[in-house]
PQR file of N, CA, C, O and H, with PARSE charges and radii, in Angstrom:
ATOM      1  N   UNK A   1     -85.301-115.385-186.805 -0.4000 1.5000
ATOM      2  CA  UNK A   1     -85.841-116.636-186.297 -0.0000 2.0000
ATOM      3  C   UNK A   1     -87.161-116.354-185.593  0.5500 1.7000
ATOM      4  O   UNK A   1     -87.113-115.420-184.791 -0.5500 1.4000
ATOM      5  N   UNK A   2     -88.862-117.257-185.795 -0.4000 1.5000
ATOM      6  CA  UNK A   2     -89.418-117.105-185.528 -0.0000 2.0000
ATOM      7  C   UNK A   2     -89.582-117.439-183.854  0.5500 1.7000
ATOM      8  O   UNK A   2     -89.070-118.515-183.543 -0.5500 1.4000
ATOM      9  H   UNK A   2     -88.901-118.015-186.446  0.4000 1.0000
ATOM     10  N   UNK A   3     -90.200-116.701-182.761 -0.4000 1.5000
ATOM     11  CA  UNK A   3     -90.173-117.523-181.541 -0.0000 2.0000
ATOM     12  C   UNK A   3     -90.555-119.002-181.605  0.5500 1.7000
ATOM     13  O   UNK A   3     -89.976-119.737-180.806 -0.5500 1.4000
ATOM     14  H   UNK A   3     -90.616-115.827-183.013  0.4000 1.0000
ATOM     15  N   UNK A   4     -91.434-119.538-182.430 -0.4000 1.5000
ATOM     16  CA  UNK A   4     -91.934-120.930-182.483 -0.0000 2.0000
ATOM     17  C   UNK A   4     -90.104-121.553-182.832  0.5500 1.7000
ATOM     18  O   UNK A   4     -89.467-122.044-181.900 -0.5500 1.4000
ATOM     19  H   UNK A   4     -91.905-118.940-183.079  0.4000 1.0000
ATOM     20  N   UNK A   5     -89.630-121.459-183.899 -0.4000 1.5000
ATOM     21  CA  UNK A   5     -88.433-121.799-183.727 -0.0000 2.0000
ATOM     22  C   UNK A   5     -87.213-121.844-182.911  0.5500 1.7000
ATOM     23  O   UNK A   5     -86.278-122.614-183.130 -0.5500 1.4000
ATOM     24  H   UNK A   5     -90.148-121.061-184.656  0.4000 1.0000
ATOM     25  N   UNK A   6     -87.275-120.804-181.764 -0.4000 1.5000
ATOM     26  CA  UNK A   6     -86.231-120.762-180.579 -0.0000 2.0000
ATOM     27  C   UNK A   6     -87.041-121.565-180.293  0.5500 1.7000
ATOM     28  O   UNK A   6     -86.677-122.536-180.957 -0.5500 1.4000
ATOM     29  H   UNK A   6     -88.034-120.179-181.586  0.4000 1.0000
ATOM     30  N   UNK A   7     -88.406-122.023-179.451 -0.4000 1.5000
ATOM     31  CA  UNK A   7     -88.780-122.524-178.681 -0.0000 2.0000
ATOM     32  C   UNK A   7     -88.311-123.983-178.956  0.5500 1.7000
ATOM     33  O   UNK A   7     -87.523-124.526-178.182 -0.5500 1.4000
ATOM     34  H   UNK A   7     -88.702-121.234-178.912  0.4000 1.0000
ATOM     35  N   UNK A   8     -88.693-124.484-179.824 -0.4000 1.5000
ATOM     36  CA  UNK A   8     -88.156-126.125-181.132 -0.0000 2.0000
ATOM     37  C   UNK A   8     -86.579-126.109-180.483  0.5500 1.7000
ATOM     38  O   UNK A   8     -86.448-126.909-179.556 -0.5500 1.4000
ATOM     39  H   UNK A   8     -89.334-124.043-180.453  0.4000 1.0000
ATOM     40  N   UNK A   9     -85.564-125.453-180.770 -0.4000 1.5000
ATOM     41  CA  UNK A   9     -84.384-124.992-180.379 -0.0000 2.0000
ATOM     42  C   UNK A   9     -83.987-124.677-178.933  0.5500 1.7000
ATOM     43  O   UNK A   9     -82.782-124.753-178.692 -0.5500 1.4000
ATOM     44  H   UNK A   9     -85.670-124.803-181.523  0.4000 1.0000
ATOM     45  N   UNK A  10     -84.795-124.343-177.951 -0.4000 1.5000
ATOM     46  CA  UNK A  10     -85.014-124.815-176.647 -0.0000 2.0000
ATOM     47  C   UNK A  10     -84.767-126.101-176.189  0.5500 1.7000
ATOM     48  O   UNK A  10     -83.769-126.583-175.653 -0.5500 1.4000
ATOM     49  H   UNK A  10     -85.774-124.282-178.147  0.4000 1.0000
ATOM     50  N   UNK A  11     -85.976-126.635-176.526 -0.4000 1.5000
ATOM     51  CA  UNK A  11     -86.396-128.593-176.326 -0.0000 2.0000
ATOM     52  C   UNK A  11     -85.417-128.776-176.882  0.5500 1.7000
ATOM     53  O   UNK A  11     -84.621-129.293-176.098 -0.5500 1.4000
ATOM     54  H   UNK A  11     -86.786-126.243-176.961  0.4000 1.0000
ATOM     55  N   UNK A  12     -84.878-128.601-178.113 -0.4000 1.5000
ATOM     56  CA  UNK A  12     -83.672-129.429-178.113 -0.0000 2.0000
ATOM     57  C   UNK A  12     -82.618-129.093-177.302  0.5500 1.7000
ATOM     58  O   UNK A  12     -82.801-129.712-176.254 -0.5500 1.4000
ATOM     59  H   UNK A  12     -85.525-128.181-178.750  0.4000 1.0000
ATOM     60  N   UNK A  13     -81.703-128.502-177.231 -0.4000 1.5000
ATOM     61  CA  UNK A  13     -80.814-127.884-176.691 -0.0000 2.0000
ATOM     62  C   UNK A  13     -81.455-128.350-174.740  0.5500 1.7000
ATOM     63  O   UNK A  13     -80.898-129.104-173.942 -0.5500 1.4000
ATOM     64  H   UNK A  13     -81.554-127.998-178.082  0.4000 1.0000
ATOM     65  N   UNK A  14     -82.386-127.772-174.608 -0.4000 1.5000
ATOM     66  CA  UNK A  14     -82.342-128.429-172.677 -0.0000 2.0000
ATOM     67  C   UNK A  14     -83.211-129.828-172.456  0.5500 1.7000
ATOM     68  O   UNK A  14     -83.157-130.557-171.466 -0.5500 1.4000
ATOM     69  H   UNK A  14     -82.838-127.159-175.256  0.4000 1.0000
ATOM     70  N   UNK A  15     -84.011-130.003-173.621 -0.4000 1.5000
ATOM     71  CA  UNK A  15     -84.999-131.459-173.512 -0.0000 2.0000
ATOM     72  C   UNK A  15     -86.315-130.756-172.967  0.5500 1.7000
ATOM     73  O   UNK A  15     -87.269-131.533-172.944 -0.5500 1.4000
ATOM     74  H   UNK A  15     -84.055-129.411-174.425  0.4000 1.0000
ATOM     75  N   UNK A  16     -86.528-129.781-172.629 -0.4000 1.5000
ATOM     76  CA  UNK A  16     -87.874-129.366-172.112 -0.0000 2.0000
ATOM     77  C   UNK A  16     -88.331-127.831-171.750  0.5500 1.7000
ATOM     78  O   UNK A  16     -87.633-127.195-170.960 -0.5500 1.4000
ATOM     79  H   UNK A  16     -85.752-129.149-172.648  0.4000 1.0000
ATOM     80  N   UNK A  17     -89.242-127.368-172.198 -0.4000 1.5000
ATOM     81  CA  UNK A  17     -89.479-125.924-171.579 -0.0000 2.0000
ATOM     82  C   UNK A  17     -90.599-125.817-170.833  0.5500 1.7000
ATOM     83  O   UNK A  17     -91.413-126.732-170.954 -0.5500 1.4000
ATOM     84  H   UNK A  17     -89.809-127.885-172.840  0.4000 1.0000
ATOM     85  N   UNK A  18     -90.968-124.504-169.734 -0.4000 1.5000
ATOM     86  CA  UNK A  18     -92.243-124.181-169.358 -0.0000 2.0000
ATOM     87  C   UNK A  18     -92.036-122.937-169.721  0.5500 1.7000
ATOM     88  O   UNK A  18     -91.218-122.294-170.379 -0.5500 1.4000
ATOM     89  H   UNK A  18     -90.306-123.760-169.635  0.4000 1.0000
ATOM     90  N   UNK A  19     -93.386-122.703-168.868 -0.4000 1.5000
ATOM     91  CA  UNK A  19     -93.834-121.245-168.964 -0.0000 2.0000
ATOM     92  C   UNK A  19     -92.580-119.932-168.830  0.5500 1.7000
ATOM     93  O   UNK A  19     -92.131-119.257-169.757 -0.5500 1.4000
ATOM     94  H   UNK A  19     -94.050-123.226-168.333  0.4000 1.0000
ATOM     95  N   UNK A  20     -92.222-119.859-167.362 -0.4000 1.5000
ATOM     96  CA  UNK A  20     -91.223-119.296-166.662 -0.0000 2.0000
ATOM     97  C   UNK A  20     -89.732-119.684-167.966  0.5500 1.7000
ATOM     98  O   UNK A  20     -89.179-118.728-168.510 -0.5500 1.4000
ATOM     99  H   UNK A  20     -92.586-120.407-166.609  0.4000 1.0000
ATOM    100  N   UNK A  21     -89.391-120.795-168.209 -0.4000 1.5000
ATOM    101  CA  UNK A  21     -88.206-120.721-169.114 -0.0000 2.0000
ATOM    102  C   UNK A  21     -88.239-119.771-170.097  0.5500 1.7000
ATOM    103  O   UNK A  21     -87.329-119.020-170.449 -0.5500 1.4000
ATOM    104  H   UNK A  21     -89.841-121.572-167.767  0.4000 1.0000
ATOM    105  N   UNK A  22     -89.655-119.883-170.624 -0.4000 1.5000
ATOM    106  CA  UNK A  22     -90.110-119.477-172.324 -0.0000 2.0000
ATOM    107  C   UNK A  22     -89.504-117.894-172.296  0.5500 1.7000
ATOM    108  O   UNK A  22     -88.746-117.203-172.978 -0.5500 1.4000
ATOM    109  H   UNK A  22     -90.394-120.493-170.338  0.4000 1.0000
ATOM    110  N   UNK A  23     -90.391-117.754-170.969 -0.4000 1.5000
ATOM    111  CA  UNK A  23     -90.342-116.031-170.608 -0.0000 2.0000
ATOM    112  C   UNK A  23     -89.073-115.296-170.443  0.5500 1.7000
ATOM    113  O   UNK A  23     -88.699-114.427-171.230 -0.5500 1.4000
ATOM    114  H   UNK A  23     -91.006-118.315-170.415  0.4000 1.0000
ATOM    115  N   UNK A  24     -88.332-115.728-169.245 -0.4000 1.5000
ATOM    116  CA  UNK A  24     -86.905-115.480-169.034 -0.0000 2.0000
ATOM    117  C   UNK A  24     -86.160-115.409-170.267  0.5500 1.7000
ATOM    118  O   UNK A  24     -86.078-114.377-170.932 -0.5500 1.4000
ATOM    119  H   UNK A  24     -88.636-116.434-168.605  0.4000 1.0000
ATOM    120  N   UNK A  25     -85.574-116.592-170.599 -0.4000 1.5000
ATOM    121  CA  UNK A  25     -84.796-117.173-171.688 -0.0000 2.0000
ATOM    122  C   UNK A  25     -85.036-116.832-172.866  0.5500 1.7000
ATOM    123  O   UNK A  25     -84.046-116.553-173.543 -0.5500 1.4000
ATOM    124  H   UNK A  25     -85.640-117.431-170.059  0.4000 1.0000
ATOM    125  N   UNK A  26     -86.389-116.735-173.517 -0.4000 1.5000
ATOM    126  CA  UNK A  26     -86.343-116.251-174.660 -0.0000 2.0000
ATOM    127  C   UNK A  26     -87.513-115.479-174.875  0.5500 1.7000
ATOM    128  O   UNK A  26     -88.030-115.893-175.913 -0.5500 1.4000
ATOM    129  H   UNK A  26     -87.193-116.962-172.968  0.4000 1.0000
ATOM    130  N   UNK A  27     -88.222-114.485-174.350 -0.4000 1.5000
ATOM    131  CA  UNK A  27     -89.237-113.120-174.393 -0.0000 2.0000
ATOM    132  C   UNK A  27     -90.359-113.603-174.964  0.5500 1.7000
ATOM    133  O   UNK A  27     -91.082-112.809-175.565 -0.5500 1.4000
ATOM    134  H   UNK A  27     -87.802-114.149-173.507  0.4000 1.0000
ATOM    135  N   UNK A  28     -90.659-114.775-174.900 -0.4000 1.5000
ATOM    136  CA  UNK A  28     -92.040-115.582-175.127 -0.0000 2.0000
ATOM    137  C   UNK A  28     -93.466-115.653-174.167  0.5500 1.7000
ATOM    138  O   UNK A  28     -93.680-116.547-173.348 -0.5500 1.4000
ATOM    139  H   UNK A  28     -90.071-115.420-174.412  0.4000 1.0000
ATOM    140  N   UNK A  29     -94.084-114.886-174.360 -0.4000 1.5000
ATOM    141  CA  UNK A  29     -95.117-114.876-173.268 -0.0000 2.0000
ATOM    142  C   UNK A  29     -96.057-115.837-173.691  0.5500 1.7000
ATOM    143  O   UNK A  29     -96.542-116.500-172.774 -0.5500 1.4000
ATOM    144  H   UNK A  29     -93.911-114.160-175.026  0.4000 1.0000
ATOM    145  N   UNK A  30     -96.415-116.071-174.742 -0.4000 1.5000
ATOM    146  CA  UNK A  30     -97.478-117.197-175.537 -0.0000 2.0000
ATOM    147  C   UNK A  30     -97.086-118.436-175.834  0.5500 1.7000
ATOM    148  O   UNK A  30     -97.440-118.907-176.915 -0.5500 1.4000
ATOM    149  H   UNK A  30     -96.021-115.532-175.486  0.4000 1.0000
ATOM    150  N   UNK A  31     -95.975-119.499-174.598 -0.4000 1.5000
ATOM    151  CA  UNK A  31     -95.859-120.775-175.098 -0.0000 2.0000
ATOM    152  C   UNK A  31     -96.663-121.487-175.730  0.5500 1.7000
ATOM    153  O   UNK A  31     -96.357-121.986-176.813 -0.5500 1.4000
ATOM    154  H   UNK A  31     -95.687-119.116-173.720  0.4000 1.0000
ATOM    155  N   UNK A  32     -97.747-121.643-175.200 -0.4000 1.5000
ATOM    156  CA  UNK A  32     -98.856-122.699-175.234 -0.0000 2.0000
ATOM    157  C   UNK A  32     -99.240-122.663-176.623  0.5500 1.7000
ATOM    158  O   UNK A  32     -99.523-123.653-177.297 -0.5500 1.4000
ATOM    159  H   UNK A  32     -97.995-121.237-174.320  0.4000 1.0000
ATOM    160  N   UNK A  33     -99.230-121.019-177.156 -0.4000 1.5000
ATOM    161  CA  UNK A  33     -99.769-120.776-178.891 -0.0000 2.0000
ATOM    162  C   UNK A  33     -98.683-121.578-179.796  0.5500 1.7000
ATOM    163  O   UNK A  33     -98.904-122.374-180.709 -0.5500 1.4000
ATOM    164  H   UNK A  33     -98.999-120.215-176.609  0.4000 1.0000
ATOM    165  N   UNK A  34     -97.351-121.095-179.229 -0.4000 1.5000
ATOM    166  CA  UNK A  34     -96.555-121.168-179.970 -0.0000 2.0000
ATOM    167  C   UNK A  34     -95.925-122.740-180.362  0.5500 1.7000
ATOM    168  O   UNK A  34     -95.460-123.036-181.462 -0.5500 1.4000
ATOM    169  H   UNK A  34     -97.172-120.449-178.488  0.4000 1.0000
ATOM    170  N   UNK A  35     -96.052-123.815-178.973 -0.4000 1.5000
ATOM    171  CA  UNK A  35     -96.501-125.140-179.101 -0.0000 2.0000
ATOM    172  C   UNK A  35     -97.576-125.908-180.226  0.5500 1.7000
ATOM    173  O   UNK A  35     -97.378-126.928-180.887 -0.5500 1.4000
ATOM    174  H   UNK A  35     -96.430-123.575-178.079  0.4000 1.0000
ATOM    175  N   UNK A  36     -98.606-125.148-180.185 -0.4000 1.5000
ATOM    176  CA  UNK A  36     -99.554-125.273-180.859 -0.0000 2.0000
ATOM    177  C   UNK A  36     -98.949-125.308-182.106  0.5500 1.7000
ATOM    178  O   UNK A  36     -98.953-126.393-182.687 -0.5500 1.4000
ATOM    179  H   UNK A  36     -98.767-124.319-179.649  0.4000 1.0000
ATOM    180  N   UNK A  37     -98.461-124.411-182.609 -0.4000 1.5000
ATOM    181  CA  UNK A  37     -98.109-124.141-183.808 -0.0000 2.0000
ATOM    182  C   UNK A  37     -97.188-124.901-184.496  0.5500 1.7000
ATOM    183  O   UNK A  37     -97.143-125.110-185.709 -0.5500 1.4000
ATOM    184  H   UNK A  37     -98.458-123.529-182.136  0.4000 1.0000
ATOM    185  N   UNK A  38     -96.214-125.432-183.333 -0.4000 1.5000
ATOM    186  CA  UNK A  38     -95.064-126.673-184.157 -0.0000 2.0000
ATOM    187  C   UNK A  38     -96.170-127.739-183.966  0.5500 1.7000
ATOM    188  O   UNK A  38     -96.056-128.763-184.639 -0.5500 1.4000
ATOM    189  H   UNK A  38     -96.251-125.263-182.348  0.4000 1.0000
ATOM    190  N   UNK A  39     -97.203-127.623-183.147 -0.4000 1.5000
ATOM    191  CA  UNK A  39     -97.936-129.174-183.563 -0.0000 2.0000
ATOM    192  C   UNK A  39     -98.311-129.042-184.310  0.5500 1.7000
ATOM    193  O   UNK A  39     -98.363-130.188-184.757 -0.5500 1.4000
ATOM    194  H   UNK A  39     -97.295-126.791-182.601  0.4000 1.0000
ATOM    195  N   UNK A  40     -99.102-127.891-185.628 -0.4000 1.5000
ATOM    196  CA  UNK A  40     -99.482-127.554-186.518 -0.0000 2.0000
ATOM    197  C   UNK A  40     -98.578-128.566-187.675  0.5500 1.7000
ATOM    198  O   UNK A  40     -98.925-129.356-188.553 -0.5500 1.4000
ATOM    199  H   UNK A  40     -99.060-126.960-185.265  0.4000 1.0000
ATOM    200  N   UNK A  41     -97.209-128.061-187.137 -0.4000 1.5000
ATOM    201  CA  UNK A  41     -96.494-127.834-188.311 -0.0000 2.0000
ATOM    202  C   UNK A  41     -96.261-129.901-187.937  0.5500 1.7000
ATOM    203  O   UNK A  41     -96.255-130.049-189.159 -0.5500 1.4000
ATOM    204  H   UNK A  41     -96.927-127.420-186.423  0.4000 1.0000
ATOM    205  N   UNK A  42     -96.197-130.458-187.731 -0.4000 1.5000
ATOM    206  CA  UNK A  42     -96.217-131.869-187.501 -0.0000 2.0000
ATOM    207  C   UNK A  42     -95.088-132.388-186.445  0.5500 1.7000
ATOM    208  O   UNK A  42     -94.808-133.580-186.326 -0.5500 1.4000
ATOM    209  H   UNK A  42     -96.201-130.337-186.739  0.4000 1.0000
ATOM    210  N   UNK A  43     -94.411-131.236-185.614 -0.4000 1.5000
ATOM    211  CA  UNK A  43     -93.809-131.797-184.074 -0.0000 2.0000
ATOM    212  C   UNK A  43     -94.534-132.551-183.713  0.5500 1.7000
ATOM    213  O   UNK A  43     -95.718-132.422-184.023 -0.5500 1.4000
ATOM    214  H   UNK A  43     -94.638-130.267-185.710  0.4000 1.0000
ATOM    215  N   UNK A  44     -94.114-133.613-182.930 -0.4000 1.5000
ATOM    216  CA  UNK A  44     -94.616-134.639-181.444 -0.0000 2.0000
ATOM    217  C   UNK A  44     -94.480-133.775-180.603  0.5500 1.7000
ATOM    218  O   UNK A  44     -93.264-133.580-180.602 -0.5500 1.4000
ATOM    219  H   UNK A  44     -93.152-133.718-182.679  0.4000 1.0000
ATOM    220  N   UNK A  45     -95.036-132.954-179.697 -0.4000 1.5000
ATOM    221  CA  UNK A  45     -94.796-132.617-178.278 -0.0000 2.0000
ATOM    222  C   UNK A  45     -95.951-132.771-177.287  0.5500 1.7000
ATOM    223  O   UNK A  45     -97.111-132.385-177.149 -0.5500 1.4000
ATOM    224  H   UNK A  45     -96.023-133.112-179.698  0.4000 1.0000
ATOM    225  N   UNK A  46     -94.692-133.824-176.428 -0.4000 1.5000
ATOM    226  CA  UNK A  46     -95.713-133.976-175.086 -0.0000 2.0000
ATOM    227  C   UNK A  46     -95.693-132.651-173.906  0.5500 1.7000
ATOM    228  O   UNK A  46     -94.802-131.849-173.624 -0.5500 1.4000
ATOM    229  H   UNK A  46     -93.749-134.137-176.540  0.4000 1.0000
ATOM    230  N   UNK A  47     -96.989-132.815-173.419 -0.4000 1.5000
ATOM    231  CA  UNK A  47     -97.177-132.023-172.215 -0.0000 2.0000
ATOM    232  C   UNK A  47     -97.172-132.787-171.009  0.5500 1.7000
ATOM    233  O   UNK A  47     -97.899-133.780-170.997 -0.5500 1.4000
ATOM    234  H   UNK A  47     -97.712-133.466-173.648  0.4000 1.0000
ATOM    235  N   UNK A  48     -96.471-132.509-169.952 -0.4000 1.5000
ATOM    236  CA  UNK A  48     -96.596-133.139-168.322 -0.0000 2.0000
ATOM    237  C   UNK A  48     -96.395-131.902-167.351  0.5500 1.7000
ATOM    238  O   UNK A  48     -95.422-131.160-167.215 -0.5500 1.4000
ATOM    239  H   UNK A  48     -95.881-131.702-169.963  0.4000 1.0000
ATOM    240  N   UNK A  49     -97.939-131.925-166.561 -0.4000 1.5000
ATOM    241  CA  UNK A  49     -98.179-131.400-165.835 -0.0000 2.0000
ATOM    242  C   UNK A  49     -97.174-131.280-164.471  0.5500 1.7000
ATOM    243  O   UNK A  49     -96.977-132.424-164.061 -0.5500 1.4000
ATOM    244  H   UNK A  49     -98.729-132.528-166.671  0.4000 1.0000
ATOM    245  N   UNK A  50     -96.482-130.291-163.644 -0.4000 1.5000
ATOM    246  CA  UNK A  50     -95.563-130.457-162.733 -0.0000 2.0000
ATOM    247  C   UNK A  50     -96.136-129.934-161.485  0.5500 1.7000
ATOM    248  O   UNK A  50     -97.167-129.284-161.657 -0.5500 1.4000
ATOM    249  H   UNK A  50     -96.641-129.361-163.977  0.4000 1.0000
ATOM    250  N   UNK A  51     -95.755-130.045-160.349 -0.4000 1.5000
ATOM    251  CA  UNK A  51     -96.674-128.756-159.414 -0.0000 2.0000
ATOM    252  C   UNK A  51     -94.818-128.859-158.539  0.5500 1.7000
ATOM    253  O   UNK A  51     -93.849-129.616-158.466 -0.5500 1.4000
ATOM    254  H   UNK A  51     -94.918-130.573-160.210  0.4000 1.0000
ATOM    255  N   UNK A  52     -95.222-127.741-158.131 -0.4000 1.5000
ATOM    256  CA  UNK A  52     -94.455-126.916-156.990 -0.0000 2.0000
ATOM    257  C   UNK A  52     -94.681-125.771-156.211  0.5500 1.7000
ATOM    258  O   UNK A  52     -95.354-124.957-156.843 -0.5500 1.4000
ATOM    259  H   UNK A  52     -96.008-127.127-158.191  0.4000 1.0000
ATOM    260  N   UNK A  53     -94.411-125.429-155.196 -0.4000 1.5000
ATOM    261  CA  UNK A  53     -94.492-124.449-154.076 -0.0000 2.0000
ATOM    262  C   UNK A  53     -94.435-123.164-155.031  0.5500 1.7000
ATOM    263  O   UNK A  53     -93.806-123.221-156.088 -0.5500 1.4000
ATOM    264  H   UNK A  53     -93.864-126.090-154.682  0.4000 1.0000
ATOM    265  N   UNK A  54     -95.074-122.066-154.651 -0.4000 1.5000
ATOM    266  CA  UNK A  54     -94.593-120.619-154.524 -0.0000 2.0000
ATOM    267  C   UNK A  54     -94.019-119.842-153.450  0.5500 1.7000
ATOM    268  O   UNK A  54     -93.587-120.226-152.363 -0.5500 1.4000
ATOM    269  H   UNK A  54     -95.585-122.020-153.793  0.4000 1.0000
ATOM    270  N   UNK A  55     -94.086-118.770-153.907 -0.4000 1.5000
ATOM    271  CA  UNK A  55     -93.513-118.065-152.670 -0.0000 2.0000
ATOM    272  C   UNK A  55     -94.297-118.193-151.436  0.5500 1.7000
ATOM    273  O   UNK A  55     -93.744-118.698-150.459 -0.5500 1.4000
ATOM    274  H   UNK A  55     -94.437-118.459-154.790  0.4000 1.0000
ATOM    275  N   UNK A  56     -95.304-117.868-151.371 -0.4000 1.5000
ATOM    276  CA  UNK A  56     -96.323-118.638-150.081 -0.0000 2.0000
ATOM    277  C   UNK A  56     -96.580-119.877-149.600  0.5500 1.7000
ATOM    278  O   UNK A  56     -97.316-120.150-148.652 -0.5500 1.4000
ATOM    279  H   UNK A  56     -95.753-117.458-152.165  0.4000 1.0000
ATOM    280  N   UNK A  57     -95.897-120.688-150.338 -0.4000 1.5000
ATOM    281  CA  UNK A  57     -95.680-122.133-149.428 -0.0000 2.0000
ATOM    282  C   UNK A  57     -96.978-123.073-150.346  0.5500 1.7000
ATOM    283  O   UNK A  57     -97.327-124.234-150.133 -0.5500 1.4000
ATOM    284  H   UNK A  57     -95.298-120.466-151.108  0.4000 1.0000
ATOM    285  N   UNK A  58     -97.456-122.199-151.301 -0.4000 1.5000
ATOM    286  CA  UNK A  58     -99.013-123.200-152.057 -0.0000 2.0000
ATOM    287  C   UNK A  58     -98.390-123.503-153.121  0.5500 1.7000
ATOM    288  O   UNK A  58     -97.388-122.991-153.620 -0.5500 1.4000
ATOM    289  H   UNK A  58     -97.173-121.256-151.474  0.4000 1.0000
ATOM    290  N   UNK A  59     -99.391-124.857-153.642 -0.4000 1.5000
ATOM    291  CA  UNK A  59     -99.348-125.470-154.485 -0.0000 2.0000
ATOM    292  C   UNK A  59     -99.752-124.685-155.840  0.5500 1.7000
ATOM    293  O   UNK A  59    -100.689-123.895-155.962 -0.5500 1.4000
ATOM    294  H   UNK A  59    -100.205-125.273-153.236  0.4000 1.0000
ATOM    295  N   UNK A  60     -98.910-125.050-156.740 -0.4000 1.5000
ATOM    296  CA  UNK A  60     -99.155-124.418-158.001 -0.0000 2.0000
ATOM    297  C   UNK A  60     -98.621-125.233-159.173  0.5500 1.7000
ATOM    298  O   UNK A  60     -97.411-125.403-159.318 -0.5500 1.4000
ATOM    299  H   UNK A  60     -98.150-125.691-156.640  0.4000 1.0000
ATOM    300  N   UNK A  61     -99.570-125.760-160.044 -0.4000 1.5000
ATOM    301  CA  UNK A  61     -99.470-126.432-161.334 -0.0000 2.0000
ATOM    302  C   UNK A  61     -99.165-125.498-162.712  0.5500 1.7000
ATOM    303  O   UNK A  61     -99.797-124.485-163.013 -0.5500 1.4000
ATOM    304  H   UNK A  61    -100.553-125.622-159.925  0.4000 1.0000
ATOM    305  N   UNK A  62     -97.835-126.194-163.617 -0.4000 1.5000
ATOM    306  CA  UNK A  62     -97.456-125.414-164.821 -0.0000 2.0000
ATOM    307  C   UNK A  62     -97.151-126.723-165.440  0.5500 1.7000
ATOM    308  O   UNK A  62     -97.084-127.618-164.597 -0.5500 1.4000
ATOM    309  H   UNK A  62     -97.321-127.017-163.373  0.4000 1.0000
ATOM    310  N   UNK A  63     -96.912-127.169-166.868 -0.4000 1.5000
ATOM    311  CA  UNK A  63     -96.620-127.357-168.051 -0.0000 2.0000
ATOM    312  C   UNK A  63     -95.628-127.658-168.200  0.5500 1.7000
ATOM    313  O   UNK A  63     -95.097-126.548-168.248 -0.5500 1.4000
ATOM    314  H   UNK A  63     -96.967-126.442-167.552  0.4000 1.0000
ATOM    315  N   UNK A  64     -94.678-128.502-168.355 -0.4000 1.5000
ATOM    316  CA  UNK A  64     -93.507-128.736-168.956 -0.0000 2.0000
ATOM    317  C   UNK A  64     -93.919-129.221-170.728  0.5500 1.7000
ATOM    318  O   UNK A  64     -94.520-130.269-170.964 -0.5500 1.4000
ATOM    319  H   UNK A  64     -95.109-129.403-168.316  0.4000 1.0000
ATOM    320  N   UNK A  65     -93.541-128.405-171.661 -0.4000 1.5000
ATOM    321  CA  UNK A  65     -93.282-129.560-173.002 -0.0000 2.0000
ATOM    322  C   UNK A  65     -92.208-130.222-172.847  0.5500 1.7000
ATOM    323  O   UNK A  65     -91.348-129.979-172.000 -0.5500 1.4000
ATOM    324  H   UNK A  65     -93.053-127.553-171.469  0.4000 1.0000
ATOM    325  N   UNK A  66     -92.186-131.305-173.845 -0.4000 1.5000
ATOM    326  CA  UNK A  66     -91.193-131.487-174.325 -0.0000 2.0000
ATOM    327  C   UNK A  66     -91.065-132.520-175.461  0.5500 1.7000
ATOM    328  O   UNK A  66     -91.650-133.602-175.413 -0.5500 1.4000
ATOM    329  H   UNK A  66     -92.885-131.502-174.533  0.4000 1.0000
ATOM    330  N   UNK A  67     -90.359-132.182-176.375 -0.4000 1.5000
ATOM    331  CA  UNK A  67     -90.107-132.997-177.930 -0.0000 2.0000
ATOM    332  C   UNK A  67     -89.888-134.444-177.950  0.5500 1.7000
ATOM    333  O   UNK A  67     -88.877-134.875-177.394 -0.5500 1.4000
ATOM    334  H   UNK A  67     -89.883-131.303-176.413  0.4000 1.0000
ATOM    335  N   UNK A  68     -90.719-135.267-178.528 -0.4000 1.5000
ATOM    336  CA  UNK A  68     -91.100-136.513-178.586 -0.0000 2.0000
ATOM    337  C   UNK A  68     -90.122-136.735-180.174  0.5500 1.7000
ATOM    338  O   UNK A  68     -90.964-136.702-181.070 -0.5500 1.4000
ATOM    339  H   UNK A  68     -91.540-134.917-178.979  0.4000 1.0000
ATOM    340  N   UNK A  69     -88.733-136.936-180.784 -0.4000 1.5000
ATOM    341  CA  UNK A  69     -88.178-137.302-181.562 -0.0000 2.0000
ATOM    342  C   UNK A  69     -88.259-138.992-181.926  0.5500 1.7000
ATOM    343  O   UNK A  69     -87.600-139.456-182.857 -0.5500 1.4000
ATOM    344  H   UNK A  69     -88.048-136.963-180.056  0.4000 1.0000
TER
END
């Protein structure tokens, strides 16, 4: 199975991935390419921007996809 395909298989299965999921969960360091690529292939996927704290208490913006069926 290609990673672009776990990732497809992700969104479905939880409704949404980021960065941090991609990585953990399935050894994907290149979401963003690999997004790209099911949009290639004719996926809907939306992007929404999220922010949350880090370990230092700052603001930090990441990516949620997720599959537009």
């Amino acid at each position: 199975m290609k990673q672009a395909e776990r990732v497809l298989k992700y969104m479905r299965d939880f409704g949404s991935i980021t960065q941090l999921e991609a990585m953990k969960d399935l050894g994907c360091m290149r979401l963003g390419a690999r997004v790209y690529d099911l949009k290639r292939e004719g996926y809907n996927i939306r992007r929404d921007m999220e922010t949350s704290k880090n370990r230092y208490g700052e603001d930090t913006s990441y990516a949620r996809y997720r599959l537009v069926e």
